[in-house]
C-alpha positions as CSV (number, residue, x, y, z in Angstrom):
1,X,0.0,0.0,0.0
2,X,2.6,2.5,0.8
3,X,1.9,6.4,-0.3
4,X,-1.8,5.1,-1.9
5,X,-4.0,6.8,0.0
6,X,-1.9,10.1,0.4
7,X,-2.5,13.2,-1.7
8,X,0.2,15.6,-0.5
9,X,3.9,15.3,0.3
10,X,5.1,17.8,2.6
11,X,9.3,17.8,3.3
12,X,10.9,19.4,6.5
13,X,14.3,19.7,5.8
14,X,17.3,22.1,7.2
15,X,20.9,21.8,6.2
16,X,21.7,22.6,9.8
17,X,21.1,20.6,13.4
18,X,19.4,22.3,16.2
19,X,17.1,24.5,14.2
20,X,13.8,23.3,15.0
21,X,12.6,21.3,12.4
22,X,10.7,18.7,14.5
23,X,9.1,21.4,16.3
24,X,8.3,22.8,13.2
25,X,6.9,20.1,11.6
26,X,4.7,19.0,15.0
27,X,3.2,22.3,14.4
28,X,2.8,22.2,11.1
29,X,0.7,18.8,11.6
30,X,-1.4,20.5,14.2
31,X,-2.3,23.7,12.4
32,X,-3.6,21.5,9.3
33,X,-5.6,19.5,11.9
34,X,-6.6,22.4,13.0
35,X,-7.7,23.5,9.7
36,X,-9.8,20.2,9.0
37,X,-6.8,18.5,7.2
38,X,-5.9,14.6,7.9
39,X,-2.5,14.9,8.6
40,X,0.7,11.6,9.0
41,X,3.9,12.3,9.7
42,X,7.1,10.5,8.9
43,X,9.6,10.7,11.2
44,X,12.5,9.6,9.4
45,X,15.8,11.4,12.0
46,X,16.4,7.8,12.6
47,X,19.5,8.8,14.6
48,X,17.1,11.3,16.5
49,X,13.6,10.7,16.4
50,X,12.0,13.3,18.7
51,X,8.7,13.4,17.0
52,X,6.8,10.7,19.7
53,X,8.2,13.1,22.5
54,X,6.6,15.9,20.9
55,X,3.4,14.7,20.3
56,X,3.4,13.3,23.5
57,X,2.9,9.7,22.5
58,X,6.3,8.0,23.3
59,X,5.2,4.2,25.0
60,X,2.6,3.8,21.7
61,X,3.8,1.0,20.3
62,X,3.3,0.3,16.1
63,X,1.2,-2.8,15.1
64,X,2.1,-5.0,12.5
65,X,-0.9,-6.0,10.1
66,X,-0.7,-8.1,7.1
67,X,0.1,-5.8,4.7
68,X,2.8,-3.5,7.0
69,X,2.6,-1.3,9.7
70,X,0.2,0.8,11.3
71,X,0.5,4.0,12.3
72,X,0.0,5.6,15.8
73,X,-3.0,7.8,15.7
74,X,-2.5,11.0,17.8
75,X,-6.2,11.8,17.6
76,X,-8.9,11.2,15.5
77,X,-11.2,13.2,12.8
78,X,-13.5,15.2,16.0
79,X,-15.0,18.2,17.4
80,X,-13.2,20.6,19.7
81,X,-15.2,23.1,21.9
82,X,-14.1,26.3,21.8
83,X,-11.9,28.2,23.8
84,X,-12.8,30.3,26.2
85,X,-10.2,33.0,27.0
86,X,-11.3,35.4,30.6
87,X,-10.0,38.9,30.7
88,X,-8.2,40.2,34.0
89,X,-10.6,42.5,35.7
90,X,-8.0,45.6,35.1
91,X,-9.0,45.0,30.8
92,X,-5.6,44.9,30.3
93,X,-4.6,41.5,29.7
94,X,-1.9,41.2,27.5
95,X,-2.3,38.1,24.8
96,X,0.8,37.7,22.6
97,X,0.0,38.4,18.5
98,X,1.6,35.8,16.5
99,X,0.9,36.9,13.3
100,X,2.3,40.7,14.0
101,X,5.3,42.1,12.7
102,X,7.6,41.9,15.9
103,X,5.1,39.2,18.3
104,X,4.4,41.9,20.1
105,X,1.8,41.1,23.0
106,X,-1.1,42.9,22.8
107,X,-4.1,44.2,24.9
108,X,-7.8,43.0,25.7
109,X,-10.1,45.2,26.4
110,X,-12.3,42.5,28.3
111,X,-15.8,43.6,26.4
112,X,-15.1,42.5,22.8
113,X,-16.4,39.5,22.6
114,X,-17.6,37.0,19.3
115,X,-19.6,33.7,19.8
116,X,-17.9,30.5,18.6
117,X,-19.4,27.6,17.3
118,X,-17.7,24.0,17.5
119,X,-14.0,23.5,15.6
120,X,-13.8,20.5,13.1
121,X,-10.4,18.4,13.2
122,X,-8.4,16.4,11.1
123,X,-7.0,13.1,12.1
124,X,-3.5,12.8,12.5
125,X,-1.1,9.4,12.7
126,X,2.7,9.7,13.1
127,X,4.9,6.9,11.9
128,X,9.2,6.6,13.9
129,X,11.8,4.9,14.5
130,X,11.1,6.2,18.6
131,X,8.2,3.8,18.6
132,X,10.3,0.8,17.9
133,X,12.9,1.6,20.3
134,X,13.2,0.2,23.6
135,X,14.1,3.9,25.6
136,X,14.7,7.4,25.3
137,X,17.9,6.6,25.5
138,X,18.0,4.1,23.0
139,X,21.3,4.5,20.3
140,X,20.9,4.1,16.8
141,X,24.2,2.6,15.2
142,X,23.3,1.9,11.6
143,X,25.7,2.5,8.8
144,X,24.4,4.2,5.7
145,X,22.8,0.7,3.7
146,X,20.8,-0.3,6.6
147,X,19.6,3.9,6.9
148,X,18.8,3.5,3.6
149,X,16.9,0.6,3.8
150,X,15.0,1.7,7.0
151,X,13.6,4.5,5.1
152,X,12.5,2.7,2.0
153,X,10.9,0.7,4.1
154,X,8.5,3.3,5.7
155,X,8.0,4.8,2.4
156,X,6.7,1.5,1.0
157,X,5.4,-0.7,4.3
158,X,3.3,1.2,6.6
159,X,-0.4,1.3,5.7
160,X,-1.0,4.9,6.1
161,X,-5.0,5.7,6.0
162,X,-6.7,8.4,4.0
163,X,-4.1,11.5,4.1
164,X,-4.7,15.0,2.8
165,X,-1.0,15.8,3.9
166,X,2.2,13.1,5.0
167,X,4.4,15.6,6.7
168,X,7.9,14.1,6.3
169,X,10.3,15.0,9.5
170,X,14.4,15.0,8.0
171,X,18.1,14.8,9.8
172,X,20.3,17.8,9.0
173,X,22.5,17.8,6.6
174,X,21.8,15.7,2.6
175,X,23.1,12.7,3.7
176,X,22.0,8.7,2.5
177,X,18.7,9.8,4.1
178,X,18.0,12.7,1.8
179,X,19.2,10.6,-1.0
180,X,17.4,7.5,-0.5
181,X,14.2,9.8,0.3
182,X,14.4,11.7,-2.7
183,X,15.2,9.2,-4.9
184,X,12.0,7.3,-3.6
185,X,9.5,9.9,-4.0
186,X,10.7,11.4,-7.3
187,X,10.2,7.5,-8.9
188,X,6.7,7.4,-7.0
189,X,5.6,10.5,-8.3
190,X,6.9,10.7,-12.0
191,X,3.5,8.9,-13.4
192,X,2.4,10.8,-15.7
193,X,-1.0,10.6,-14.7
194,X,-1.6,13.3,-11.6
195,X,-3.6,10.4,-9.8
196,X,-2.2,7.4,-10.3
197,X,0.6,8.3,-7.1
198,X,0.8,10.6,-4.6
199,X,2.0,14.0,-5.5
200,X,5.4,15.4,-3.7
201,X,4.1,19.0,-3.5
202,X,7.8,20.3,-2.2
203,X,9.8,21.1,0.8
204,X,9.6,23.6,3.9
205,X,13.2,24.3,4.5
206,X,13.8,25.7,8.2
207,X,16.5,27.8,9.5
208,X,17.0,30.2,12.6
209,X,18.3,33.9,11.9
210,X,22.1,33.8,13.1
211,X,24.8,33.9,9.7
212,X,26.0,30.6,10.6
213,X,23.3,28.7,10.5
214,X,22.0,30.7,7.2
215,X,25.4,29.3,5.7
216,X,24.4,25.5,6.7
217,X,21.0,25.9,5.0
218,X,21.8,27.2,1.8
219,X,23.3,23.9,1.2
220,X,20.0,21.9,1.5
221,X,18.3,24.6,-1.1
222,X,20.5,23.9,-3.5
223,X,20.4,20.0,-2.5
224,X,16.6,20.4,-3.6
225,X,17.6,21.8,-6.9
226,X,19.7,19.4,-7.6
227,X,17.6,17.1,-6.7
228,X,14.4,18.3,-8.4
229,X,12.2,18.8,-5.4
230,X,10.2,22.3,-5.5
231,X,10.6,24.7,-2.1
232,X,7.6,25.9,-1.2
233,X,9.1,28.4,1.2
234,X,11.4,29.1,4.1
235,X,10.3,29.6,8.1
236,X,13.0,31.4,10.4
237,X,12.6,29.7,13.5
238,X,13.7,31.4,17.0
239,X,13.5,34.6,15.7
240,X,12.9,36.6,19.1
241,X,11.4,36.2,21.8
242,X,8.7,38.1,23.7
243,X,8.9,37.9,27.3
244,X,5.5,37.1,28.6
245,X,5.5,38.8,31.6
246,X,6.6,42.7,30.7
247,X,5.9,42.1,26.7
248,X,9.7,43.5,25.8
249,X,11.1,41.8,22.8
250,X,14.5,40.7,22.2
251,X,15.9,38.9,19.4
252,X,18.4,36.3,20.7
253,X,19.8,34.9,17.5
254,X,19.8,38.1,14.9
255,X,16.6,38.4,13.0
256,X,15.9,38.3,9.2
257,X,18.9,36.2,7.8
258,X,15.9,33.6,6.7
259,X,14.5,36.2,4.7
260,X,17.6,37.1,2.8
261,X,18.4,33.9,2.1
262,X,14.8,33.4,1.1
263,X,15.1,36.2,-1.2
264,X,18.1,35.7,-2.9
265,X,17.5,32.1,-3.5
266,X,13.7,33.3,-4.7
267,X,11.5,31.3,-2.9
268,X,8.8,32.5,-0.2
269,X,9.3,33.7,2.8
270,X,6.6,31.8,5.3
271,X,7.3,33.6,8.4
272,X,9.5,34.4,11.4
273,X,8.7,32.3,14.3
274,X,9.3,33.3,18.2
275,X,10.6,31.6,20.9
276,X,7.8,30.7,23.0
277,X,8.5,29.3,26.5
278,X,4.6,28.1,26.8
279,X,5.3,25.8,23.6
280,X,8.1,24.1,25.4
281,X,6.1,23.7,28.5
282,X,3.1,22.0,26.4
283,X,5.3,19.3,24.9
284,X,7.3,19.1,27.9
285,X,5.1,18.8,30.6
286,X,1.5,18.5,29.0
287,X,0.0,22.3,30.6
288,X,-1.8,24.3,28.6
289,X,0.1,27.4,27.9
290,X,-1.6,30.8,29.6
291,X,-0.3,34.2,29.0
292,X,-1.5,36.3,32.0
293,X,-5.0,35.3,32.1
294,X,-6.4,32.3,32.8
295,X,-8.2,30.4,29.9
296,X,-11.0,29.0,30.2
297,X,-13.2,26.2,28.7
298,X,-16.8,26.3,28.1
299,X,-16.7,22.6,29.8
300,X,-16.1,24.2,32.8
301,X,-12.3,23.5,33.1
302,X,-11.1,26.7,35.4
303,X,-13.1,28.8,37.3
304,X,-15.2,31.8,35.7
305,X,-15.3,34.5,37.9
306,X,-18.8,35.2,36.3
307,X,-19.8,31.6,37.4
308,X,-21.5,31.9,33.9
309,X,-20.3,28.2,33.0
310,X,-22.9,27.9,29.7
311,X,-21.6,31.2,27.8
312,X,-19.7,30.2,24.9
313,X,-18.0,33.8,23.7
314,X,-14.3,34.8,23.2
315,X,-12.2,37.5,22.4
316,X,-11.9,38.8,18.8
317,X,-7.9,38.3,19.3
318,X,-8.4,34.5,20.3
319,X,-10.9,34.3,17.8
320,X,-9.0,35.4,15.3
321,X,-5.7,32.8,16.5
322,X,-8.1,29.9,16.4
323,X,-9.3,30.0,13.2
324,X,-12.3,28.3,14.5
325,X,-16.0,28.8,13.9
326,X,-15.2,26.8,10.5
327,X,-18.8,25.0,10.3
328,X,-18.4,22.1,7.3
329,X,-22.0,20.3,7.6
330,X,-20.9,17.7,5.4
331,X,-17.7,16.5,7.3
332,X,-18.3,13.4,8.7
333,X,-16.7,14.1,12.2
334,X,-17.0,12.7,15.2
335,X,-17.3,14.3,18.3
336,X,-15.5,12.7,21.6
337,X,-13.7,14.1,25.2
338,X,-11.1,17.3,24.1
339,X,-10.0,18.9,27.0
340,X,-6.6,17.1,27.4
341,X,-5.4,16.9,23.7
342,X,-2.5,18.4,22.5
343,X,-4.5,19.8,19.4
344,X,-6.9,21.3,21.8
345,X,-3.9,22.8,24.2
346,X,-2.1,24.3,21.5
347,X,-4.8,26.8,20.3
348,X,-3.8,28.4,23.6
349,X,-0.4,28.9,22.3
350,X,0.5,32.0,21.1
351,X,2.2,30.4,18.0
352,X,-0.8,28.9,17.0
353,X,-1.9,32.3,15.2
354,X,1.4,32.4,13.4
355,X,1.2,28.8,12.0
356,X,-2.1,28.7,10.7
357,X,-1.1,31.6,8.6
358,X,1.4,29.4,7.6
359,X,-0.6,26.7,6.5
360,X,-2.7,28.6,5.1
361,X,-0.2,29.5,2.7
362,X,1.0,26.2,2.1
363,X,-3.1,24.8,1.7
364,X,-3.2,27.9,-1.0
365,X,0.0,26.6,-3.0
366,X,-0.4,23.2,-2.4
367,X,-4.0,22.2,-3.3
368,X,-4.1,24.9,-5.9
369,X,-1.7,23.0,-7.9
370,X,-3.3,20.6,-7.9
371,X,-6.9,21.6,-9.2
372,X,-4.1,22.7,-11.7
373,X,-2.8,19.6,-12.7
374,X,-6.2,17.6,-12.3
């Protein structure tokens, strides 16, 4: 079965280590849930697989079934309440924008207020190397062949269910990895008939802001056009950060050396993406990330200080960060408990807003090219 049911290949790949990719990529996978996507990802770091860590998920276990492997569901196609976000009684709450120019925090005024309906979500499965290892700990001593042949394998052996996106998680560098993985997908996807395989729509290619690390990725850009795979665009990771207490920015690493490697390679520029200490706290330790005020959900989760426990509103800003309120009747979703979720969590994470702009951008390109082709 292999790529069969998948419409959309999606590649994660930075020339340097230590740049976020697997974050990136965890994120990525959640905002296109978000957005009503199915999403898989394909955690091929076989050296480093931190995907299962991230998505909180690390004793699953894969099951063999007669035709391959099955992949670890992370959630399934559902319903998610809304979320509920309480001002401070001063009105000056501040709720860090994501999408603006310099992640500013900005303020609520506590009277705004929009009511939300429920938030269709995507399935999404994840497919590693962690899950077949005994520990954390665990070391991976393979020589190139047997990399090689550990990747072929997922590509060809796991029985992945309907997908509107596979998100594939790289190593650094263009090692046997990158070979064997593009060599795989370019013979899988050079029918000539649009749906006869599944269609590698490109790469995101991640970097952080500081020159050396700009240096490192400019390799793997021109990897991918050597290789033949399309870049679909570039996303500076840790690029500031905003502190959540006094709201004073300060960019650790530089800021904008994505973007002028973006532009002189001519590809887009997705965004710049903060360093957000909530984020790590989330996929550390499981807590939903707060900023100030306490969020609330409709389900009665915290305490309302209105002890109005039925009133479904938010503010305009989380309503805008959401994206919810995305009503699709003829989604066949089904609805079950939400409140400790990751997908739920992370809608009260101030990068949420900036990656489903992102995705946004990539559903535009992607699925646009494909009405194209088709």
């Amino acid at each position: 079965m292999g790529l069969d049911n998948v419409k959309h290949i999606v590649l994660v790949l930075s020339g340097k280590g230590g740049v976020g990719k697997s974050s990136i990529t965890t994120q990525l996978a959640l905002s296109l849930s978000l957005a009503d996507r199915s999403v898989g990802i394909l955690d091929i770091d076989l050296t480093g697989p931190s995907i299962p860590r991230l998505l909180g998920i690390e004793d699953a276990k894969i099951k063999q079934a007669p035709g391959g492997w099955l992949p670890v569901q992370v959630h399934p196609s559902h319903l998610l309440s809304p979320v509920l976000e309480v001002p401070q009684s001063n009105g000056n709450e501040a709720v860090l924008n994501g999408g603006g120019e310099n992640h500013s925090p900005r303020p609520s005024n506590g009277t705004d207020t929009v009511t939300l309906s429920t938030c269709p979500v995507g399935a999404l499965y994840a497919i590693s190397l962690g899950f077949l290892l005994p520990s954390r700990s665990s070391a991976v001593v393979w020589r190139g062949p047997k990399k090689t042949a550990m990747v072929r394998q997922f590509l060809t052996d796991v029985q992945w269910p309907s997908l509107d996106y596979l998100l594939i998680d790289t190593p650094p560098g263009t090692s046997d990895e990158h070979i064997s993985l593009a060599e795989a997908l370019l013979q899988q996807t050079s029918s000539p008939s649009p749906d006869a395989s599944p269609k590698l729509a490109g790469a995101v290619i991640v970097t952080t802001p500081q020159a050396v690390a700009v240096s490192d990725v400019r390799k793997e850009l021109s990897f991918c056009r050597k290789v033949g795979i399309g870049v679909l665009g570039v996303v500076e990771n840790m690029s500031g950060y905003v502190c959540e207490c006094c709201g004073e920015g300060t960019n650790l690493f530089g800021k904008g050396g994505g973007e002028i490697m973006a532009g002189e390679f001519d590809v887009r520029f997705l965004a710049s993406v903060p360093v957000d200490g909530q984020w790590g706290s989330l996929v550390e330790e499981g807590k939903r990330p707060r900023y100030g005020g306490e969020v609330v959900m409709d389900d009665g989760d915290a305490d309302d200080d209105d002890g109005d426990d039925d009133e479904q509103t938010v503010t305009k800003e989380r309503r805008i960060e959401t994206g919810c309120g995305n009503d699709n009747p003829e989604k066949d979703v089904s609805i079950g408990p939400d409140t400790e979720l990751l997908v739920d969590k992370y809608r009260s994470c101030s990068l949420c807003a900036i990656f489903e702009k992102i995705t946004g951008q990539l559903i535009g390109l992607v699925e646009s090219s494909h009405a194209n082709r088709t």
